[in-house]
C-alpha positions in Angstrom: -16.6 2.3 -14.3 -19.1 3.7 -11.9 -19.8 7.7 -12.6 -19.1 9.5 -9.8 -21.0 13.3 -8.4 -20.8 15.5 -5.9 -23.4 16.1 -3.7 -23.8 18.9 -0.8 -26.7 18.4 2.2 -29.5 20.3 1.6 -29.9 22.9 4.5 -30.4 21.4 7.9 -30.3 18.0 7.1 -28.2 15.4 8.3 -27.3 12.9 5.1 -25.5 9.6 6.2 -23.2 8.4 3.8 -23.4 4.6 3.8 -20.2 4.4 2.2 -18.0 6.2 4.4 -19.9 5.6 7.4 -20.5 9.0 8.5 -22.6 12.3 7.7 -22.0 13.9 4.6 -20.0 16.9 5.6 -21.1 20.4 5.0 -18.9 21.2 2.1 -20.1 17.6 0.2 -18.3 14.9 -1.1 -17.7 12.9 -4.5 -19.7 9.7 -4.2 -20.9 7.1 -7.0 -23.8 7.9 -8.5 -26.5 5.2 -7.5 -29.7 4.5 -6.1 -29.5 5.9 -2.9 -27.9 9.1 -3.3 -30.9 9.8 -6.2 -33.5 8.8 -3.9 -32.0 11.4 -1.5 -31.7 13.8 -4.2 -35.8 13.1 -5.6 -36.7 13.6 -1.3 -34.7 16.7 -1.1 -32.2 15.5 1.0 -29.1 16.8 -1.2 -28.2 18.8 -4.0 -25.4 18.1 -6.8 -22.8 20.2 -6.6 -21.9 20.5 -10.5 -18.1 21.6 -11.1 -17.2 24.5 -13.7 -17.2 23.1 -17.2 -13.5 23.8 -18.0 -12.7 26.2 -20.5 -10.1 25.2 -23.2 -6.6 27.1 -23.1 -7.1 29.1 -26.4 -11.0 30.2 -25.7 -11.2 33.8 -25.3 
């Protein structure tokens, strides 16, 4: 199973997504974690988005 991340555009830049064959939209997307979205990330072409670690019912 591939891992999969979220990653946002850095600001004005224009990321294509070779996957869904368009930009990357403005808000980001969940994409599989590969090559090519971590050479965008090492040129400063994106950023992960990281999601909340979620907090267990019973933590106070």
């Amino acid at each position: 199973m591939t891992q999969r991340i979220t990653v946002v555009p850095a600001p004005g830049r224009a990321v294509p997504d070779p996957e869904a064959g368009d930009l990357l939209p403005l808000e980001g997307r969940e994409v599989a974690d590969g090559a090519w979205w971590r050479r965008r990330l090492a040129d400063g072409d994106i950023t992960l988005n990281a999601a909340p670690a979620a907090q267990p019912q019973d933590a106070q």
